[in-house]
C-alpha positions in Angstrom: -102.6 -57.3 -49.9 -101.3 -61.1 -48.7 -99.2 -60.6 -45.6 -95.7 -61.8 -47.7 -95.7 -58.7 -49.7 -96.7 -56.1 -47.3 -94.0 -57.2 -45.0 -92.1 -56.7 -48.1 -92.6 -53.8 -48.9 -92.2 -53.1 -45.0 -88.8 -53.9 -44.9 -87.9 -52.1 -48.6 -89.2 -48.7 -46.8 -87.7 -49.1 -42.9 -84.3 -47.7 -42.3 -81.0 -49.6 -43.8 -79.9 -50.6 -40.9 -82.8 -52.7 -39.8 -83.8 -54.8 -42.9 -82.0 -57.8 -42.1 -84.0 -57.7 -38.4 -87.5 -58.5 -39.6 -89.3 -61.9 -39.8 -87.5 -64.4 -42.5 -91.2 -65.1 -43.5 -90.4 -66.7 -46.7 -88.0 -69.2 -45.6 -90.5 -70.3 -42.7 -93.1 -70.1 -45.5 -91.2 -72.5 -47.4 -90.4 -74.7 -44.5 -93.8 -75.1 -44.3 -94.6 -76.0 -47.5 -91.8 -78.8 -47.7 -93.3 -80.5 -44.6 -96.8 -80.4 -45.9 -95.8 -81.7 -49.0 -94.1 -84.6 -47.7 -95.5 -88.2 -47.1 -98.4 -88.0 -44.3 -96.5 -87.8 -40.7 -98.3 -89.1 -38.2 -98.2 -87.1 -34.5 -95.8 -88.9 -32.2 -93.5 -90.3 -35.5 -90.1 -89.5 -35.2 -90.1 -88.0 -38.7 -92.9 -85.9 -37.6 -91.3 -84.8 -34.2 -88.0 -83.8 -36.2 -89.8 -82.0 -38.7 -91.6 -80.0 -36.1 -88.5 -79.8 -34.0 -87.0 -77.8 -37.2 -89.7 -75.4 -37.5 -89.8 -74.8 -34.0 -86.0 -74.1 -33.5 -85.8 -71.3 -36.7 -89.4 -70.1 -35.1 -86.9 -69.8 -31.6 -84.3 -68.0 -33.8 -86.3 -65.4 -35.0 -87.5 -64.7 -31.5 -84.0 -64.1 -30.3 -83.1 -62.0 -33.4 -86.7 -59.8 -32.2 -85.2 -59.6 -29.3 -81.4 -59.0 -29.4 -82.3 -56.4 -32.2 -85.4 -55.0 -30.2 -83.9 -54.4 -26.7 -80.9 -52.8 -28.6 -82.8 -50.2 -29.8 -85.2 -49.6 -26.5 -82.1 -48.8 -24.3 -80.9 -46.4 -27.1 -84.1 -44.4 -27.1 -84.4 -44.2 -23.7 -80.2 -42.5 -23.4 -81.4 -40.4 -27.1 -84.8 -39.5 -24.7 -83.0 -37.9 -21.9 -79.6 -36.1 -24.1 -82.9 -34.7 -26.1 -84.5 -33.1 -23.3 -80.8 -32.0 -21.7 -80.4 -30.3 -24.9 -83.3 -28.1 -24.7 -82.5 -27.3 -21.1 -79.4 -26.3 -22.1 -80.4 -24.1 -24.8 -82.9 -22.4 -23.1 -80.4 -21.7 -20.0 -77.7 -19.8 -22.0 -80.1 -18.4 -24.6 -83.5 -18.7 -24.0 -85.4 -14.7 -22.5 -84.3 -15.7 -19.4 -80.6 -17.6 -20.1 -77.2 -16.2 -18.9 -76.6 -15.0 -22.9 -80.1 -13.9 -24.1 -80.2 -14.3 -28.0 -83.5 -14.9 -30.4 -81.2 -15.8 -33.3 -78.9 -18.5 -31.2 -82.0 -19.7 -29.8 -84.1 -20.3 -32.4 -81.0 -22.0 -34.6 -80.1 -24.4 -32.1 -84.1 -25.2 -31.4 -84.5 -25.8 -35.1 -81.4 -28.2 -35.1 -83.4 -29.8 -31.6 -86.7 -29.7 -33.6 -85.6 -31.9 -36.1 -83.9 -34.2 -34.3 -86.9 -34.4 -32.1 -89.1 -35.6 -35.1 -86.4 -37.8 -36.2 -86.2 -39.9 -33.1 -90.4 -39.9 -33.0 -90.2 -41.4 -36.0 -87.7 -44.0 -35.0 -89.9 -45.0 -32.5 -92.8 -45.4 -34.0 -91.1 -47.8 -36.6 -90.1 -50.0 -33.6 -93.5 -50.2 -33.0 -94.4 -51.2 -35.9 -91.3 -53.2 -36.1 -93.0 -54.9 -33.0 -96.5 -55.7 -34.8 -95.7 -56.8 -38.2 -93.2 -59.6 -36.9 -95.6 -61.1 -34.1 -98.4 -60.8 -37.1 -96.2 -62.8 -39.5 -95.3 -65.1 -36.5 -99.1 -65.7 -36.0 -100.1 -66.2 -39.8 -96.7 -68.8 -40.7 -98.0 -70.5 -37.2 -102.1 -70.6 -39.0 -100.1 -72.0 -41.6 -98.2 -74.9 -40.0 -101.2 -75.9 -38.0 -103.8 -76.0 -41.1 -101.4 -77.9 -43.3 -99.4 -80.5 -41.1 -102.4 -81.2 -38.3 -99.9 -79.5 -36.0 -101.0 -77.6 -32.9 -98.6 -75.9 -32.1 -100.1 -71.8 -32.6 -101.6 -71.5 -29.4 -98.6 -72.8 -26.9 -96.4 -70.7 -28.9 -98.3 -67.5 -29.2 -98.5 -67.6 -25.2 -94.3 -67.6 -25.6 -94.6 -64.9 -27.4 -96.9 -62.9 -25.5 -94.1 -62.6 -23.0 -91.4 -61.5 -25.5 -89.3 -58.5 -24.6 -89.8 -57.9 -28.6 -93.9 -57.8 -27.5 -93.9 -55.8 -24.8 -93.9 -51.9 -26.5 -94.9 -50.2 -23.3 -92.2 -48.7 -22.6 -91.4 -46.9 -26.3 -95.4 -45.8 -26.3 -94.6 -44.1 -23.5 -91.9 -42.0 -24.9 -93.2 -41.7 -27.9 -96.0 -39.8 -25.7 -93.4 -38.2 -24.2 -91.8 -37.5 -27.5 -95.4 -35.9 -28.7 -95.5 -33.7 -25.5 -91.8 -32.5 -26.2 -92.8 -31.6 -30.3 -96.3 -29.8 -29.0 -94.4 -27.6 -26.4 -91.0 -26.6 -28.3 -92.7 -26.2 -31.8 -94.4 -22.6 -32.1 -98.2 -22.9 -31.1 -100.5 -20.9 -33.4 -103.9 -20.7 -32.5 -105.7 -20.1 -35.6 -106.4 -22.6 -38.2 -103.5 -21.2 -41.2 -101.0 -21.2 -38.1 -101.6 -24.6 -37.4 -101.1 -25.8 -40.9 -97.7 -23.8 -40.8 -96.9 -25.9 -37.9 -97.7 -29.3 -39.5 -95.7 -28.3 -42.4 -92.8 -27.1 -40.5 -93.3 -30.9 -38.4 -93.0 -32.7 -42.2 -90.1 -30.7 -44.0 -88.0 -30.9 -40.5 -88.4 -34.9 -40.2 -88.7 -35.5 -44.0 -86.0 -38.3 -44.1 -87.6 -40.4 -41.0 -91.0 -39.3 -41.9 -91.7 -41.0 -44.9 -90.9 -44.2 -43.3 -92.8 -43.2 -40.9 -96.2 -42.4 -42.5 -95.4 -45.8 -44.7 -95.1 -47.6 -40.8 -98.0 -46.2 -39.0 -100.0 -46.9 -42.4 -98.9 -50.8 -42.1 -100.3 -50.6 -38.3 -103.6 -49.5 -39.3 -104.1 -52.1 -42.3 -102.9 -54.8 -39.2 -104.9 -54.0 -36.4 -107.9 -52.5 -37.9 -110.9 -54.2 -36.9 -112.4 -56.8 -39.4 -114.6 -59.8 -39.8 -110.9 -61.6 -39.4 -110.3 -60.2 -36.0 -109.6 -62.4 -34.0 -107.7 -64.3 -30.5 -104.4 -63.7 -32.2 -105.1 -60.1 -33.5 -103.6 -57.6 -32.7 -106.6 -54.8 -32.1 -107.2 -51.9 -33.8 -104.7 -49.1 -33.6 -106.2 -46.0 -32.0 -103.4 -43.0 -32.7 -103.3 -39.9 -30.1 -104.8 -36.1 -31.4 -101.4 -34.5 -31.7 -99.5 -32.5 -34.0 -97.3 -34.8 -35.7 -99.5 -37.5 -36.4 -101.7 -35.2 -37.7 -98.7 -34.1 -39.9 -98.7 -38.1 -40.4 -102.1 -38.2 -41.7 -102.0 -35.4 -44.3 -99.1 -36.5 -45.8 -100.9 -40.3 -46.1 -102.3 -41.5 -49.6 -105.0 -42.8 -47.4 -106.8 -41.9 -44.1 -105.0 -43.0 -40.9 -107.7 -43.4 -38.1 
């Protein structure tokens, strides 16, 4: 699938609120085009420097809109992170075995409502992530593009930028979203044997079902992006490598196609 209509379909199956946040690919695309299809520029022309100056400033707005939009969400998963695992305290002080008002039904309600906001915001995060990948890749292929048709070298300098990008820089939402997996694999029921385990899964799936298809539909955009191919290259991004736990196993069944 070309790049232009995966991020397409990207954007028509990430949350609401956040389609207007993603790469304008088409208008750079088009940008591109119209400077390519003009009279020859010649490097160091002034119609040549003005052209590139153009594509360079919308290039500069997209990075800012990355950013702006990225950083948003980062500092709300971090507050979401820690009023998530507040909750559970809370829950399992009044009416956990042990809590000042001992009851299985009140516990097991309010850790269903928790359980499901827990997937939720996993799933949240792992669109970021991917929200993170697919604009730097569409950055990186409308930069092939300028170069290959207008002479231009401008991929390399601004790929470095980029590198350094608060919108690049996911190590702090991996993190919880490990953190977010350690949460799900020690408040979700743990069966040992192999029907319990499917139970579990399934209990993962129908608990996070609005955030999880977008979910499965993100992590299976990562894997078509950073698997490895004869195309990998210095501006890949490398292959995704997804951690053994229960929800992304959940992830994985659900998929039309193998995750790996």
């Amino acid at each position: 699938m070309k790049f232009g209509k995966r991020l397409k379909q990207q954007v028509q199956e990430t949350l609401p609120g956040w389609r207007d946040k993603f790469l304008s690919y088409k208008n750079l695309k088009k940008l591109v085009k119209l400077i390519s299809s003009t009279p020859p520029l010649l490097n160091g022309s002034l119609e040549y420097v003005k052209a590139e100056a153009e594509f360079v400033y919308l290039l500069n707005n997209e990075i800012d809109k990355f950013n702006a939009f990225f950083i948003e969400q980062e500092e709300d998963f971090v507050i979401k992170h820690k009023e998530l695992q507040q909750r559970i305290q809370r829950v399992i002080a009044m009416w956990g075995s042990n809590g000042s008002k001992p009851s299985e039904t009140e516990y097991k309600d309010e850790m269903a409502k928790i359980r499901k906001d827990i997937v939720d915001f996993h799933g949240e995060m792992v669109l970021l992530v991917n929200y993170s990948n697919i604009n730097y890749t569409g950055l990186a292929k409308i930069l092939k593009k300028y170069d290959k048709r207008t002479g231009g070298l401008l991929r390399l300098p601004f790929i470095q930028k980029v590198l350094k990008q608060p919108f690049f820089t996911t190590e702090l939402v991996s993190k919880l979203v490990k953190e977010c997996e350690n949460t799900i694999d020690s408040v979700f029921p743990v069966e040992e044997n192999g029907e319990g385990k499917k139970e579990r899964r399934e209990a993962i799936t129908v608990t996070g079902e609005g955030v999880f298809r977008n979910t499965v539909a993100a992590l299976m955009t990562m894997q078509e992006i950073r698997s490895g191919s004869s195309t990998y290259g210095q501006f890949s991004l490398p292959p995704l490598n997804l951690p053994d736990s229960e929800i992304v196993q959940s992830v994985q069944l659900n998929s039309p196609i193998p995750i790996v």
